[in-house]
Backbone as a chain_set.jsonl record, in Angstrom:
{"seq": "XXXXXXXXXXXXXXXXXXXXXXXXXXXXXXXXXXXXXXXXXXXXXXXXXXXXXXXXXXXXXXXXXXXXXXXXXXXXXXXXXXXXXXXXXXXXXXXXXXXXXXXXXX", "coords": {"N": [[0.847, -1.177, 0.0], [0.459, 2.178, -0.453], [2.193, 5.013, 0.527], [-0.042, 7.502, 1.916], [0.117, 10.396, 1.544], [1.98, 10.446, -1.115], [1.242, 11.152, -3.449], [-0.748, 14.263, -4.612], [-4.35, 14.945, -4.644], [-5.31, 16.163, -7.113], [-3.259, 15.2, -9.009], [-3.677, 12.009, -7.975], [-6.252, 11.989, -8.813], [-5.738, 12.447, -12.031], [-4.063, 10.611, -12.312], [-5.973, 8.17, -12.691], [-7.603, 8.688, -14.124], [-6.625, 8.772, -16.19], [-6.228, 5.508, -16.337], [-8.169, 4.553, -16.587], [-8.636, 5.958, -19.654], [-6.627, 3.973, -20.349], [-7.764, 1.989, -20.456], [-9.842, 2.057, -22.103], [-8.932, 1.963, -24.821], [-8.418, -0.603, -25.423], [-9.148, -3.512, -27.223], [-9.831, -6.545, -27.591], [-11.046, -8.749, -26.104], [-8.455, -10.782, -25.365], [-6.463, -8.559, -25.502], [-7.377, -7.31, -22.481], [-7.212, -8.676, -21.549], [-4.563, -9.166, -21.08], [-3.571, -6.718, -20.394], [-5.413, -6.383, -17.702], [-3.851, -8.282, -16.509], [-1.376, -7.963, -16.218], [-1.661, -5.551, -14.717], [-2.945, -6.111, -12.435], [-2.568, -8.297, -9.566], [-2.711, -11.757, -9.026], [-4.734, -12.612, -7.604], [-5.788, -9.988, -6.65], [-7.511, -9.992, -9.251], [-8.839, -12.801, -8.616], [-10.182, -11.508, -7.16], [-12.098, -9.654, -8.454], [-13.166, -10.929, -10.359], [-14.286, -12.643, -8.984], [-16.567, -10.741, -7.555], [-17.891, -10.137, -10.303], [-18.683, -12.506, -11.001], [-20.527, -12.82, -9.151], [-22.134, -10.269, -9.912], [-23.561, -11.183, -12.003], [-24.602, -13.94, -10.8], [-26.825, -12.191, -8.856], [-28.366, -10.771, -11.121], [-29.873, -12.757, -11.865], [-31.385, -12.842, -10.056], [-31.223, -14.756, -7.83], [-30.621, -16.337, -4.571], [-29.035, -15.414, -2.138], [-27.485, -16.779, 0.131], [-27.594, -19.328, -1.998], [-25.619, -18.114, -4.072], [-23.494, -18.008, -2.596], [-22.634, -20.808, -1.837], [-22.735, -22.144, -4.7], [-20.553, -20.514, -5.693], [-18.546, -19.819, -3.188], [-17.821, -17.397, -2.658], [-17.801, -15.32, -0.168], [-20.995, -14.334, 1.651], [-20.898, -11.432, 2.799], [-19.561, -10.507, 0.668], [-20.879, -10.64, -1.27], [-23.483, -9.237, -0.061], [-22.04, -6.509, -0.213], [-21.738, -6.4, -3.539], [-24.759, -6.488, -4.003], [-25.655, -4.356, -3.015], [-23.9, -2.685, -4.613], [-25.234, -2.741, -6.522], [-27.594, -1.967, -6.442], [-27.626, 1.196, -5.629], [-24.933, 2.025, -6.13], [-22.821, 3.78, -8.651], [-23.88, 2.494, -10.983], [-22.181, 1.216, -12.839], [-22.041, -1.466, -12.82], [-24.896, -2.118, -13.511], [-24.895, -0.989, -16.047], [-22.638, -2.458, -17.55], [-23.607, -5.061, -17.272], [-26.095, -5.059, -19.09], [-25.069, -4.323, -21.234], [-23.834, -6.57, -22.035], [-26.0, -7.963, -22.324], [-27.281, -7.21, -24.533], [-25.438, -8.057, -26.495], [-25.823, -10.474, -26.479], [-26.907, -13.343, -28.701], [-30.275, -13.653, -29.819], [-32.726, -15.591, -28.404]], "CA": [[0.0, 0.0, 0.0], [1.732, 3.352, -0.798], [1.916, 6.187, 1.29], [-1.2, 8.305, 1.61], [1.057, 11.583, 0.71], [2.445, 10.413, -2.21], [0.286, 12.013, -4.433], [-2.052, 14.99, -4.761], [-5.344, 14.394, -4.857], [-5.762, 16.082, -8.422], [-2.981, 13.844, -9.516], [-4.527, 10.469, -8.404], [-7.342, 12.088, -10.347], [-5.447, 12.436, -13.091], [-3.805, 8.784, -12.622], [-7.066, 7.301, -12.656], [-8.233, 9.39, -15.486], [-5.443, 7.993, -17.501], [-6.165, 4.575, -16.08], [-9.829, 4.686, -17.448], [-8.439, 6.193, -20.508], [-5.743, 2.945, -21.068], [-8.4, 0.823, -20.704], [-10.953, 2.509, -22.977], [-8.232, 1.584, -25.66], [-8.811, -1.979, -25.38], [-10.365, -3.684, -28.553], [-10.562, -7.278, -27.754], [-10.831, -9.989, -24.616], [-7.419, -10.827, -24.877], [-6.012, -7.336, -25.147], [-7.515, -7.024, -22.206], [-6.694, -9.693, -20.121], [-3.124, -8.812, -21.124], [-3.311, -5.646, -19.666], [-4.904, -6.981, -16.604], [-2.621, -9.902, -15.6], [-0.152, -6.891, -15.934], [-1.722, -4.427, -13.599], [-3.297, -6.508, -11.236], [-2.283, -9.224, -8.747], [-3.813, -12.778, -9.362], [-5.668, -12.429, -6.115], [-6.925, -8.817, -7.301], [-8.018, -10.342, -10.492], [-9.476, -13.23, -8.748], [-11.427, -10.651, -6.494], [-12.518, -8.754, -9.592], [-13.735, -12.218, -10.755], [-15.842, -13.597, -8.012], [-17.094, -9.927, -7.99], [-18.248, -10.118, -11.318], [-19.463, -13.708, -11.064], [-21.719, -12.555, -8.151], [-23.313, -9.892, -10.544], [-24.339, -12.75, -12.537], [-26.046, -14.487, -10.268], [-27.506, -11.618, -8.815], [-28.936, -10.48, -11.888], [-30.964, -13.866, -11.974], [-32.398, -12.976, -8.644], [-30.398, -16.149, -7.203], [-30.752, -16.471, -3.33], [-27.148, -14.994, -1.058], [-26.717, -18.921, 0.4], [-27.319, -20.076, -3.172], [-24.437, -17.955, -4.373], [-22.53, -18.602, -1.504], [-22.892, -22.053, -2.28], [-21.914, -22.191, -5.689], [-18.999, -19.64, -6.241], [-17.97, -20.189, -2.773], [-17.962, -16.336, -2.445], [-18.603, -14.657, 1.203], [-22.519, -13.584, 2.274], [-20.43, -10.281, 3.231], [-19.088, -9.721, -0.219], [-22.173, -10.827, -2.138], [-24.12, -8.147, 0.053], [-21.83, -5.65, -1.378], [-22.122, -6.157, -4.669], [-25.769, -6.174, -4.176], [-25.804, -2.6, -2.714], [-23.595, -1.99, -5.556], [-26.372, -2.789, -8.127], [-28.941, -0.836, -6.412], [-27.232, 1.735, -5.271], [-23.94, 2.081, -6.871], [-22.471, 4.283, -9.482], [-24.392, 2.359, -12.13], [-21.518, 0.725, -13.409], [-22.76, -3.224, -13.092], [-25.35, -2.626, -14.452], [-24.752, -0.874, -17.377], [-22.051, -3.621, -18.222], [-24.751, -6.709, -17.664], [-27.306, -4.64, -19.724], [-24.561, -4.044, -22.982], [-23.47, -7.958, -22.631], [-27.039, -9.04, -22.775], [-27.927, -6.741, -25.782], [-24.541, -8.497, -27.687], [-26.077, -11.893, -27.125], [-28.312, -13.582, -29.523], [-32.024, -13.895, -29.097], [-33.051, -17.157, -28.178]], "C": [[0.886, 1.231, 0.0], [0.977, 4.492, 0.57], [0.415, 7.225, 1.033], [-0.775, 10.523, 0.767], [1.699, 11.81, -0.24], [2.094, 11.348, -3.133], [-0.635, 13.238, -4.459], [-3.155, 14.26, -4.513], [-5.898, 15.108, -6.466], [-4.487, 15.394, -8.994], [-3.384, 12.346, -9.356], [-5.807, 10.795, -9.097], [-6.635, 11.769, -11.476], [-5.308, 11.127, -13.745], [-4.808, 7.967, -12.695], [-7.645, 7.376, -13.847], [-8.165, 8.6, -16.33], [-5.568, 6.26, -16.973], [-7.458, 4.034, -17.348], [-9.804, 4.773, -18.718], [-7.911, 4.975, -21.487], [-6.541, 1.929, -21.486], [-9.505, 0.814, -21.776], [-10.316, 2.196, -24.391], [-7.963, 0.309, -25.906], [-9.544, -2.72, -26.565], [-10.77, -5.209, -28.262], [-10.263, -7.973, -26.428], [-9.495, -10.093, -24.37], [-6.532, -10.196, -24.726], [-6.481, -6.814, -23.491], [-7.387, -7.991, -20.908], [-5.139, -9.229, -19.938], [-2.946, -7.815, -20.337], [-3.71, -5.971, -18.076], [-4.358, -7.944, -15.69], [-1.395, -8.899, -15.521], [-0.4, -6.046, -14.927], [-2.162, -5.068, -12.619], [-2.476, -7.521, -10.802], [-3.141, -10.715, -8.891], [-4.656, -12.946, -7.948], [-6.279, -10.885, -6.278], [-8.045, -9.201, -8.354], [-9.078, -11.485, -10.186], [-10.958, -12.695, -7.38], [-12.66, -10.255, -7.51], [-13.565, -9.994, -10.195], [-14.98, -13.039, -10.405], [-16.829, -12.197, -7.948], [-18.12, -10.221, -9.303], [-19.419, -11.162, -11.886], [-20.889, -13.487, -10.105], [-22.953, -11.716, -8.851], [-23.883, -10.53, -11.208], [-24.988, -13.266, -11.848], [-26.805, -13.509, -9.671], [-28.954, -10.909, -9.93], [-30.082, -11.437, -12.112], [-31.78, -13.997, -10.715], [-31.8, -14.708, -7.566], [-30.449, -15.474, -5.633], [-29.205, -15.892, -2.75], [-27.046, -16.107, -0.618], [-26.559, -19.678, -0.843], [-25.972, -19.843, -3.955], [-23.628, -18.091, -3.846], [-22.452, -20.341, -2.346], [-22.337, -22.788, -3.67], [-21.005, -21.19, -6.154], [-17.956, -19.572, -5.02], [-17.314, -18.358, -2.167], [-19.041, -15.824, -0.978], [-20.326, -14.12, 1.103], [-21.611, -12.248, 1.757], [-20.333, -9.388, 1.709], [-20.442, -9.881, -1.156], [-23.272, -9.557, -1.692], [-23.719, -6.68, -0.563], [-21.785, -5.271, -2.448], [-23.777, -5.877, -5.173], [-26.25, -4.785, -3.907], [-24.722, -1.857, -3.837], [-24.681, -1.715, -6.78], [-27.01, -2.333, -7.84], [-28.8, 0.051, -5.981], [-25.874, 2.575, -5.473], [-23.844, 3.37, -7.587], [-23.748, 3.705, -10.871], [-23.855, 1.405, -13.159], [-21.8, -0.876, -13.656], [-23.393, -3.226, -13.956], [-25.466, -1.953, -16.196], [-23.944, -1.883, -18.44], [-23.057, -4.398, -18.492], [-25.717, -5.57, -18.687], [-26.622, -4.585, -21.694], [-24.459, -5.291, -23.186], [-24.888, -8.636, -23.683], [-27.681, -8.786, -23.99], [-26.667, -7.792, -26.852], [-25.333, -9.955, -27.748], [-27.232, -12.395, -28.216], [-29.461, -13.839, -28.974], [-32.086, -15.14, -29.316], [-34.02, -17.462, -28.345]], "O": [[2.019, 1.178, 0.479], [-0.091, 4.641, 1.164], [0.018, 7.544, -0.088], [-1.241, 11.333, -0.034], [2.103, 12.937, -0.527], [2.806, 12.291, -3.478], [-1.733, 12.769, -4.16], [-3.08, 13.073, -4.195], [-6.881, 14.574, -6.98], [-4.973, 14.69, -9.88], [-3.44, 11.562, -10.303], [-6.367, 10.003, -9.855], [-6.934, 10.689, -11.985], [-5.778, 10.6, -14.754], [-4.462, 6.789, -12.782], [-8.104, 6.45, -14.517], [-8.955, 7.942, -17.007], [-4.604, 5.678, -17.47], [-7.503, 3.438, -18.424], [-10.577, 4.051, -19.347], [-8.25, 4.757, -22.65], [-6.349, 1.162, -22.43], [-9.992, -0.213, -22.249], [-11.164, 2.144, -25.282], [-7.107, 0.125, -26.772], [-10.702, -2.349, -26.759], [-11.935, -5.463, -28.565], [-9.254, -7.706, -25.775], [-9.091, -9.618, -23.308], [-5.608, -10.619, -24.031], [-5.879, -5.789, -23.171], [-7.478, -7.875, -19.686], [-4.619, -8.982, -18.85], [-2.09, -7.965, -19.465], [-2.841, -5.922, -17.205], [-4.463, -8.217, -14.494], [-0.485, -9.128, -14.724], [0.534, -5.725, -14.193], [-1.741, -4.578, -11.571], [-1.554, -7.79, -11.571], [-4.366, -10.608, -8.837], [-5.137, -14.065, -7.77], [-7.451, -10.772, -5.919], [-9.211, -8.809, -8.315], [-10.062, -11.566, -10.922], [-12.008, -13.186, -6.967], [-13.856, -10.505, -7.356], [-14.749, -9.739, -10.413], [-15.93, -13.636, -10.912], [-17.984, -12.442, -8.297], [-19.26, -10.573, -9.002], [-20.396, -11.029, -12.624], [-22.015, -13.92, -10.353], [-24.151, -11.965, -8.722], [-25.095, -10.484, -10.998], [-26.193, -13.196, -12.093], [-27.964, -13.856, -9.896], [-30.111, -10.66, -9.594], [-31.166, -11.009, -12.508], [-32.566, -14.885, -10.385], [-32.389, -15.38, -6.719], [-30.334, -14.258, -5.482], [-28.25, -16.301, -3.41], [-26.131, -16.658, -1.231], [-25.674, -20.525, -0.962], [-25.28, -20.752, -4.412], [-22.63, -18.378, -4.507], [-22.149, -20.571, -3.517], [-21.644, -23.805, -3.677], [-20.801, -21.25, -7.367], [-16.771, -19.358, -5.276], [-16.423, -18.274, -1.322], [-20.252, -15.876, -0.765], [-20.579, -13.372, 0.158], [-21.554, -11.976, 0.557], [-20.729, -8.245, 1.478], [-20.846, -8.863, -1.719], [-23.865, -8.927, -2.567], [-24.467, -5.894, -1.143], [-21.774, -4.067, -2.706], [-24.118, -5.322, -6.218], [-27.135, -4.214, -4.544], [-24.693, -0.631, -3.935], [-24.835, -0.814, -7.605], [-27.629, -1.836, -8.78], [-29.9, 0.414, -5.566], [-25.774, 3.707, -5.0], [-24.7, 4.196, -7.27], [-24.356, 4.523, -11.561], [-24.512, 0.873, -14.054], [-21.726, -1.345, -14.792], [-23.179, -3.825, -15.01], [-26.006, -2.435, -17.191], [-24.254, -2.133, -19.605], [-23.489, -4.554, -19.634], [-26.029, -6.73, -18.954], [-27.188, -4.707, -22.78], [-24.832, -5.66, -24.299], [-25.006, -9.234, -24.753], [-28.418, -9.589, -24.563], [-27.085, -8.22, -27.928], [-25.485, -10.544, -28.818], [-28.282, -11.79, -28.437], [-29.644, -14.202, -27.812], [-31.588, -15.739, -30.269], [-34.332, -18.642, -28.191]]}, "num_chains": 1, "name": "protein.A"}
């Protein structure tokens, strides 16, 4: 963890900016794994992961012991991602909402 003085606070804006920015330059899956197996930690990545997996089952209305259960992912953290989706920035679900427009109709 770095010092809390390191930085400004309109430079870690900035660095974030430009984080947001690197990634917005991204064109396909594995461009983008590349980049994060580079910036993250495989224990960040497999945070980011079970995260991610949780909005999934959330999105299906799936039970908090059920996802517990199969991903093996905390109550604790599953409640947070759920107060992320209704409460949040927005960011979940605008992702789950672009995936589900790419898939085909069934």
């Amino acid at each position: 963890m770095k010092q809390h003085n390191t930085l400004s606070t309109r430079q870690e804006a900035r660095a974030e900016r430009n984080l947001y920015q690197a990634i917005l330059t991204i064109k396909t899956v594995e461009e983008c794994r590349s980049l994060f197996r580079d910036l993250c930690t495989p224990a960040e990545l497999e945070a980011m992961s079970d995260r991610w997996a949780v909005v999934e089952w959330l999105s299906h209305s799936t039970p908090y012991r059920e996802i517990n259960k199969q991903t093996g992912v905390s109550v604790t953290t599953i409640g947070r991602v759920a107060r992320c989706l209704d409460d949040g920035q927005g960011g979940y679900k605008l992702a789950v909402s672009r995936l589900e427009a790419l898939r085909p109709a069934r």
